[in-house]
C-alpha positions as CSV (number, residue, x, y, z in Angstrom):
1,X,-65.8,16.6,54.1
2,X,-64.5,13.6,53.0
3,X,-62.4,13.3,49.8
4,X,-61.0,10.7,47.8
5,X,-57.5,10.7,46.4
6,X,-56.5,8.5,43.2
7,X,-52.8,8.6,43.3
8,X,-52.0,6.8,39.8
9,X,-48.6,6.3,38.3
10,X,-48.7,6.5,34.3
11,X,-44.7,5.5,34.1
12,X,-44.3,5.1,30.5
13,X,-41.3,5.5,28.5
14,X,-40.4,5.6,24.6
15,X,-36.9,5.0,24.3
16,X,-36.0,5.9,28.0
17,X,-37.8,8.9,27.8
18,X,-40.7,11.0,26.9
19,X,-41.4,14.1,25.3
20,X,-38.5,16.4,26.4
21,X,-36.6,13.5,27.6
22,X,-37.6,13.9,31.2
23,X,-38.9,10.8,32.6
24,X,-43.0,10.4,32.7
25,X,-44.4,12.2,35.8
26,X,-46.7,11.1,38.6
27,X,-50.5,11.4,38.2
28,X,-52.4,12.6,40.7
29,X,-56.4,12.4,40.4
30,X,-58.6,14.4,43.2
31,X,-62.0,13.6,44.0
32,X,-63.4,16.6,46.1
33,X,-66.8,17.0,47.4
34,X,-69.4,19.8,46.5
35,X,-69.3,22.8,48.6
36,X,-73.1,22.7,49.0
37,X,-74.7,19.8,51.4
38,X,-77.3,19.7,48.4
39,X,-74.5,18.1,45.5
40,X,-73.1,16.1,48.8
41,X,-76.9,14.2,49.0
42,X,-77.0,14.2,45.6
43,X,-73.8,12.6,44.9
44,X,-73.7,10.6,48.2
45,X,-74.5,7.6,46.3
46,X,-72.0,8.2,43.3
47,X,-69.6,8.8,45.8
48,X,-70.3,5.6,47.7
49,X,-70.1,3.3,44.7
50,X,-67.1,5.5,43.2
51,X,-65.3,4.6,46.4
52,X,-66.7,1.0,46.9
53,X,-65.1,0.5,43.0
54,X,-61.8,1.8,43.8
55,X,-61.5,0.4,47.0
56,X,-61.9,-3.2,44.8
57,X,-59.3,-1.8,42.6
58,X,-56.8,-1.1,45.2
59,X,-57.4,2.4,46.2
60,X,-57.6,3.4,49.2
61,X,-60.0,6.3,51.1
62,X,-58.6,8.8,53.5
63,X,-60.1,11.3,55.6
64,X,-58.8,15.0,54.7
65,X,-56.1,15.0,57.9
66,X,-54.7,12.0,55.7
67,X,-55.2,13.9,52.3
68,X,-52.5,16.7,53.1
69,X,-49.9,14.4,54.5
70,X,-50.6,11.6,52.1
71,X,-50.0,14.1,49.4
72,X,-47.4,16.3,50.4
73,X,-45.4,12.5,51.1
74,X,-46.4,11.2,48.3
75,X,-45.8,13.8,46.1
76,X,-42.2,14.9,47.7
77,X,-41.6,11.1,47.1
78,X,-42.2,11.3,43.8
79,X,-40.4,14.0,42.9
80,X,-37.3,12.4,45.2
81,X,-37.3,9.6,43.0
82,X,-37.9,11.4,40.0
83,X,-35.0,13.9,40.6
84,X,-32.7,10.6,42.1
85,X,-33.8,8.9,38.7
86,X,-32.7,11.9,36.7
87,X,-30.1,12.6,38.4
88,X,-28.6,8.6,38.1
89,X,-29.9,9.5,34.6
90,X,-27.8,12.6,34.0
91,X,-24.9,11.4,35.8
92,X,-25.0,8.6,33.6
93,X,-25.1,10.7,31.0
94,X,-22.0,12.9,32.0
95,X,-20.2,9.8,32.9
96,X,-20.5,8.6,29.6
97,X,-19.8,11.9,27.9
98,X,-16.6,12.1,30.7
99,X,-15.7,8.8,29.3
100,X,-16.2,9.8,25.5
101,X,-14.3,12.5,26.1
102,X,-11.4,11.1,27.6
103,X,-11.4,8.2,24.7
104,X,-11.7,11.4,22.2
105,X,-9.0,13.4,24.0
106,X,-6.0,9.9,24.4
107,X,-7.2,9.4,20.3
108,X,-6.0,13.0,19.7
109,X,-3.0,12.3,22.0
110,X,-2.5,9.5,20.2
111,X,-2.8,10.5,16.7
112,X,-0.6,13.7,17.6
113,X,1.9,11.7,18.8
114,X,1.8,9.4,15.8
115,X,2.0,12.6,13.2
116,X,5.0,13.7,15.4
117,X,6.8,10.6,15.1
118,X,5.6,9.8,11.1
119,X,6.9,13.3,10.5
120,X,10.6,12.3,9.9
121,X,9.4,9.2,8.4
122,X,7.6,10.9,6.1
123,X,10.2,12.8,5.0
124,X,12.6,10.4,4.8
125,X,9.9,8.4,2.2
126,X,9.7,11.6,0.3
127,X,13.7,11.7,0.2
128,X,13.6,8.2,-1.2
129,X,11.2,8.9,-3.7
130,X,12.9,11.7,-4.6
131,X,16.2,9.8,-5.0
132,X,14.1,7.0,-6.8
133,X,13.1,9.5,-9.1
134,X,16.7,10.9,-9.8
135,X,17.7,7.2,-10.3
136,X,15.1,6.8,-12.7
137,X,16.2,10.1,-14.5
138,X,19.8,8.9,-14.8
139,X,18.7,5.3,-16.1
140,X,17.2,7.2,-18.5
141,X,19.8,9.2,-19.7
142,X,22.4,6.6,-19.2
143,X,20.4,4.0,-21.6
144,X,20.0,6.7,-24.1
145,X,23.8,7.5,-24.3
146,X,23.9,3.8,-24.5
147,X,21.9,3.1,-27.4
148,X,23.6,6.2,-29.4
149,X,27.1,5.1,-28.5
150,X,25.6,1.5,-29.4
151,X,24.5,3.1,-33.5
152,X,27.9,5.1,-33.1
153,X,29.7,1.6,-32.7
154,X,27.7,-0.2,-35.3
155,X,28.9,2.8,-37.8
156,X,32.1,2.7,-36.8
157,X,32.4,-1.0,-37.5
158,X,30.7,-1.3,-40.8
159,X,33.2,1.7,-41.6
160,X,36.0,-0.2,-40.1
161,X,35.1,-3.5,-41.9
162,X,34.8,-1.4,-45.3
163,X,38.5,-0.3,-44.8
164,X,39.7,-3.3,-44.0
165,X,38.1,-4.7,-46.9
166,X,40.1,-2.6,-48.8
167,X,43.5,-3.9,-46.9
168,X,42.3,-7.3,-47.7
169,X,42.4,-6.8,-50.9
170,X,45.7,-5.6,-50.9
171,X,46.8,-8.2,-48.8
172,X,45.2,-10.9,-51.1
173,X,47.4,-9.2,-54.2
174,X,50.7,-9.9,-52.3
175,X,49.9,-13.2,-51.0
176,X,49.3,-14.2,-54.5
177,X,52.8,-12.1,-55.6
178,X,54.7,-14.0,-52.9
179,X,53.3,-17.4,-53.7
180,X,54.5,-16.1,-57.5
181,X,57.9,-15.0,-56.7
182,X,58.3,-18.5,-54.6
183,X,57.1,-20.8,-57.0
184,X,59.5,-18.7,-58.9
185,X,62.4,-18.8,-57.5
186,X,61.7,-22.5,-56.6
187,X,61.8,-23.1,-60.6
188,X,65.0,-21.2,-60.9
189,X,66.4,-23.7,-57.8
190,X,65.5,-26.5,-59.7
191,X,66.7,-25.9,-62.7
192,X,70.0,-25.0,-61.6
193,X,70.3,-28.1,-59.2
194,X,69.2,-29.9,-63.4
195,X,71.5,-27.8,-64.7
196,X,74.6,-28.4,-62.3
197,X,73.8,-31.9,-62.5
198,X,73.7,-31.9,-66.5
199,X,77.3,-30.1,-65.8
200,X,78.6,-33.1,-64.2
201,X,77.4,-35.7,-66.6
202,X,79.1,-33.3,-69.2
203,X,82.5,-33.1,-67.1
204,X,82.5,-36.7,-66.9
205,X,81.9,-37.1,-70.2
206,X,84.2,-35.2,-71.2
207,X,87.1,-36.8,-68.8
208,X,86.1,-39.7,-70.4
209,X,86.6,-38.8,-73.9
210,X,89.8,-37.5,-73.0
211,X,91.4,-40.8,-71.7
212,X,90.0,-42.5,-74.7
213,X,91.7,-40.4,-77.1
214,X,94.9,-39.8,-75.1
215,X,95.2,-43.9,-74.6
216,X,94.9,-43.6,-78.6
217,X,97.2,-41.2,-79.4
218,X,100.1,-43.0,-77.5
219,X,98.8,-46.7,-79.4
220,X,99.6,-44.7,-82.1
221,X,102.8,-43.0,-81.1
222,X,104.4,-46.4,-80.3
């Protein structure tokens, strides 16, 4: 019995890989004879041309001690190469996972060890803005007691200026009672220094007089 093997490899892939992601298997298609000599005659000539086709194609035709070793190779070969390619596959796979989860596990090293060490520095920032705000608060309050002391001073001078109006005004009065008395008593100087020198004139008037009628009386006498 003679049968004819059609060992065809459908290795198609979508993507890397096909319906459960395993890669696409080998294709195995068996010829076999009938059982009866009858279907062997009949088909003896289908058979013949079957086998003169594939042989043009590329196949080639074993006798059945072939067929089990052919097979059982082939097929062990396959499945080698399947498993090495799934296995380069998976082992890809877990080395890139390995990797991803060495990149994820350093990040969270990483960001740990950046929260540990921002830690203080965050609270120092929260300090500062807390002292910020406190500055702000006293700002506040100090330019408020600023601009009531600044309406208290403005009172205080128009009150200050109103009294010292009032002093002004009383100093004003004197000035003017002092410049009186002075131009005053300056009149009263100058009409004594007129009258002391009117008092002169009159003394020497009078010594004059007096020698005249002396100087008389003895032209007389004589």
């Amino acid at each position: 019995m003679y049968v004819f093997y059609l060992y065809l490899l459908l290795h198609s892939r979508i993507d890397g890989k096909q319906g459960d992601g395993n890669p696409a298997a080998e294709n195995v298609l068996i010829l076999d004879s009938a059982d009866t000599a009858e279907v062997e005659n009949e088909n003896e000539q289908v058979i013949d041309d079957v086998k003169t086709e594939l042989e043009g194609l590329g196949f080639k035709y074993l006798n059945q001690n072939d067929q089990q070793n052919f097979n059982i190779r082939d097929i062990l070969d396959s499945q080698a190469q399947n498993q090495n390619t799934l296995f380069q596959t998976k082992m890809g796979e877990n080395n890139a996972e390995s990797k991803l989860s060495l990149q994820v596990a350093a990040t969270r090293e990483l960001l740990q060890k950046l929260c540990q060490a921002s830690l203080p520095l965050g609270k120092c920032i929260d300090m500062v803005f807390e002292d910020l705000e406190n500055l702000n608060k006293e700002i506040l309050k100090w330019k408020g007691q600023a601009i009531k002391h600044q309406k208290l001073l403005q009172l205080e001078r128009q009150k200050t200026k109103q009294h010292l109006k009032k002093y002004e005004n009383e100093m004003q009065q004197i000035q003017r009672q002092i410049d009186e008395q002075v131009l005053f008593k300056s009149n009263i100087l100058r009409k004594r220094r007129a009258y002391l020198v009117n008092e002169k004139k009159l003394d020497e008037i009078l010594r004059f007089r007096t020698t005249i009628f002396a100087t008389n009386l003895n032209q007389t006498k004589t």
